[in-house]
C-alpha positions in Angstrom: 124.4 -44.9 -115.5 126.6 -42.1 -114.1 126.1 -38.0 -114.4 128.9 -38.5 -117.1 127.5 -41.0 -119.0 123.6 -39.1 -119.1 125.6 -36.2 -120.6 127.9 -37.9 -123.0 124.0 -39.6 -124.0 122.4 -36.0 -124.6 124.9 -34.8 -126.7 125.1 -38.1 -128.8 121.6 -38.1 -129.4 120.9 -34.3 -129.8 123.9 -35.3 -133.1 122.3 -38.0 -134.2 119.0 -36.1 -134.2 120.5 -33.3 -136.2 122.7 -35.2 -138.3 119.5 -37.3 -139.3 117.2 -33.9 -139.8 119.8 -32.4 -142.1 119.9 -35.9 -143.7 116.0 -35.2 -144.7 115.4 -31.5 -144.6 118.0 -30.1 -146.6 116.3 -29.0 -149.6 113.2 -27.8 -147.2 115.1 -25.6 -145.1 117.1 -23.9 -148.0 113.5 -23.7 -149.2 111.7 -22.4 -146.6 114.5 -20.0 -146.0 114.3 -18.7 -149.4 110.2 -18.2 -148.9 110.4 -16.3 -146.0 112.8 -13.8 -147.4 111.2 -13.4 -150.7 107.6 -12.9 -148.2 110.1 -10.0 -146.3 111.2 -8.1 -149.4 107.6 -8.2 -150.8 106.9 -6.0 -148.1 105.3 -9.2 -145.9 105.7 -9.9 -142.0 105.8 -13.4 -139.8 103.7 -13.9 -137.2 105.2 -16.7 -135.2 103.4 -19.4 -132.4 103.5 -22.0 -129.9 103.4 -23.2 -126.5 105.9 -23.8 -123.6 109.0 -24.1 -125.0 108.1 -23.9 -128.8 106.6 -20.7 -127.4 110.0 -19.4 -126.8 111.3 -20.4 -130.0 108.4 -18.5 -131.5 109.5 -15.5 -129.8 113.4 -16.1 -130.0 112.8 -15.8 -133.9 110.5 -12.7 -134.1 113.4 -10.9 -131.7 116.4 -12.2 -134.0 114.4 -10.7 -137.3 113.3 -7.9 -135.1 116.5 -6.9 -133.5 119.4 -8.7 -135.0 121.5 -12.0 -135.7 124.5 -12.2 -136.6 125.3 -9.1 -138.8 124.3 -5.6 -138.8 120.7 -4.8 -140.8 117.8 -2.6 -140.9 114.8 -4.6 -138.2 112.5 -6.7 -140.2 108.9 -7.4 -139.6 107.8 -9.8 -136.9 105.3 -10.8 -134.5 105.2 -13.4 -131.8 101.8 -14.5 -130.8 103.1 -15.8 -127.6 103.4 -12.6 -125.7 100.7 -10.3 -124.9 99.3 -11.5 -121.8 95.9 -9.5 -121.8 95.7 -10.8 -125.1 96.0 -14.2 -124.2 93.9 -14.6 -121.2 91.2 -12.3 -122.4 91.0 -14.5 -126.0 91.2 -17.8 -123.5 88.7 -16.1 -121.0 86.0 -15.4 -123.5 86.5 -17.7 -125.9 88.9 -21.1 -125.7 92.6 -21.2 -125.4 92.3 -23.0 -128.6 91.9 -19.9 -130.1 94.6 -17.8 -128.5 96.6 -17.6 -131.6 94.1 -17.7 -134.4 92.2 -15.1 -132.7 95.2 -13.3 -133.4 95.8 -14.0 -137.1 92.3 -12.8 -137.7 93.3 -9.7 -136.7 97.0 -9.2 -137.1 97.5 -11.6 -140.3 97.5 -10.0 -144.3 97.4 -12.1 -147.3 101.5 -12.5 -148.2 102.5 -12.8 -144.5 103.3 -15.7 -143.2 102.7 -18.1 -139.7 105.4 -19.8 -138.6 103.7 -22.6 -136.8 105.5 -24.6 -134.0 104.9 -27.7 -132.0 106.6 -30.9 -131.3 103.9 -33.0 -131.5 102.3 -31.2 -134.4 98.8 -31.9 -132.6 98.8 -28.6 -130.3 94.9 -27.3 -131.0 95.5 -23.5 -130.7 98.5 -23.6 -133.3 96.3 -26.0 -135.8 93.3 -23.8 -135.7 96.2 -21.0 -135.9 97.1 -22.4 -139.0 93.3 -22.2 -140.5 92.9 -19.0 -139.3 96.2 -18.4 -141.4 94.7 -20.2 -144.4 91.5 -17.4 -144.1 94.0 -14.8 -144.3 95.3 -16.0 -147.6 98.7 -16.2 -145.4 101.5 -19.4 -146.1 102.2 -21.3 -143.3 105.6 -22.7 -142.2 105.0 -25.5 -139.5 108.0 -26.7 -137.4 107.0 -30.3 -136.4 108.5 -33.4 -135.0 107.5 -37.0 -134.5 104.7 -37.9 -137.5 104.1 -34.5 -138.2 100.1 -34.6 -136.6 97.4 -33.2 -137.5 99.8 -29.7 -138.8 101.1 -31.3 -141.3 97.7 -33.1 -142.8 96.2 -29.3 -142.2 99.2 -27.8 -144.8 98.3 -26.6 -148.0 100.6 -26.9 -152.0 101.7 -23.1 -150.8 102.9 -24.2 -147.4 105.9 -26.0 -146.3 106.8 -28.5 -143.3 110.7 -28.7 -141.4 109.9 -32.3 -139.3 112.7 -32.5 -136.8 113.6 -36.0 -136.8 113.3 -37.7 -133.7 110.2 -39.2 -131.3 112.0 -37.3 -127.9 110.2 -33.5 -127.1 114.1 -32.8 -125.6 115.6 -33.6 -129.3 112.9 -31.9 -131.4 113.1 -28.6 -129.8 116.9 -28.9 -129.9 116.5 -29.1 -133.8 113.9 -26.6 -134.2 116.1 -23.9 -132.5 118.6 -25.2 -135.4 116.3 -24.7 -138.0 115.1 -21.0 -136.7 118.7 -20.4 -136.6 119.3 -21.4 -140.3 116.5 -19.6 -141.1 117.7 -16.3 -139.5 121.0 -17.2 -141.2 119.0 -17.4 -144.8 117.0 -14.4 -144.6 120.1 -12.5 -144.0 121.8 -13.5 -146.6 119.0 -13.1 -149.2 118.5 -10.1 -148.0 121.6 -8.1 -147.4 124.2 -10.2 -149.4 127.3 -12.7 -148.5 129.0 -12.0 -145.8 
């Protein structure tokens, strides 16, 4: 297969995976949207976590509600998890790196705020016991998943909600799961601070 052809094969599939996630999610992400706005004006913040690259999605959303998107609007409360490094290693030091982010939640997390939770697999330990340490909290948990959903989704409770990319390839799922933290971004706005 040429250069030419590999590319042409990315871009079909990374459609066809979002074409197919829209197909299934629509009524979840305008959902979930909708929740995390309504969390923001009750006076609520999102802590946000993951690892490798879902780790950068977790921070590319808390800097998008932090700093901007796409329109001019007063910062909004977020946290990524993924960031402090003496944090990190001294949690994973002393205790696991299973417990990196729940750690974390114990200390950062309020009832009304929310964990959006983010792993392709949906079978990363640290963001599952993450998501129980969210449950303590009396927090609501958003988990971006792919694949079968793992053991996130069978850890999600009625007040939670689920956004399962659609597709078995890591490549495609964080593809759509930037999408969806876009949309989201693109929701909270407009909840918040009116049609554009």
């Amino acid at each position: 297969m040429s250069t030419n052809d590999r590319i042409t094969r990315f871009f079909e599939d990374s459609i066809a995976a979002k074409r197919d996630t829209l197909a299934r999610t629509l009524p979840q992400i305008s959902a979930a949207g909708t929740m995390l706005a309504h969390q923001l004006a009750a006076g609520h913040k999102i802590l946000s976590c993951g690892n490798g690259g879902s780790s950068g999605d977790a921070q590319h959303f808390s800097s998008e509600l932090i700093n901007r998107f796409e329109r001019e609007r007063r910062a909004l409360p977020a946290v990524a998890l993924t960031t402090e490094s003496s944090t990190l290693t001294a949690i994973a030091n002393d205790y696991s790196y299973e417990r990196v982010f729940s750690r974390q939640v114990e200390a950062l997390g309020q009832p009304g705020d929310v964990l959006l939770a983010i792993s392709t697999s949906g079978n990363s330990p640290n963001v599952v016991a993450a998501i129980d340490s969210a449950h303590a909290q009396s927090m609501r948990v958003l988990a971006l998943t792919g694949r079968d959903g793992g053991a996130m989704a069978a850890r999600l409770g009625d007040q939670d909600m689920e956004l399962r990319a659609v597709s078995d390839v890591t490549a495609r799922i964080q593809e759509v799961h930037l999408l969806f933290i876009h949309c989201l971004c693109d929701a909270i706005d407009e909840a918040l601070f009116g049609t554009s």
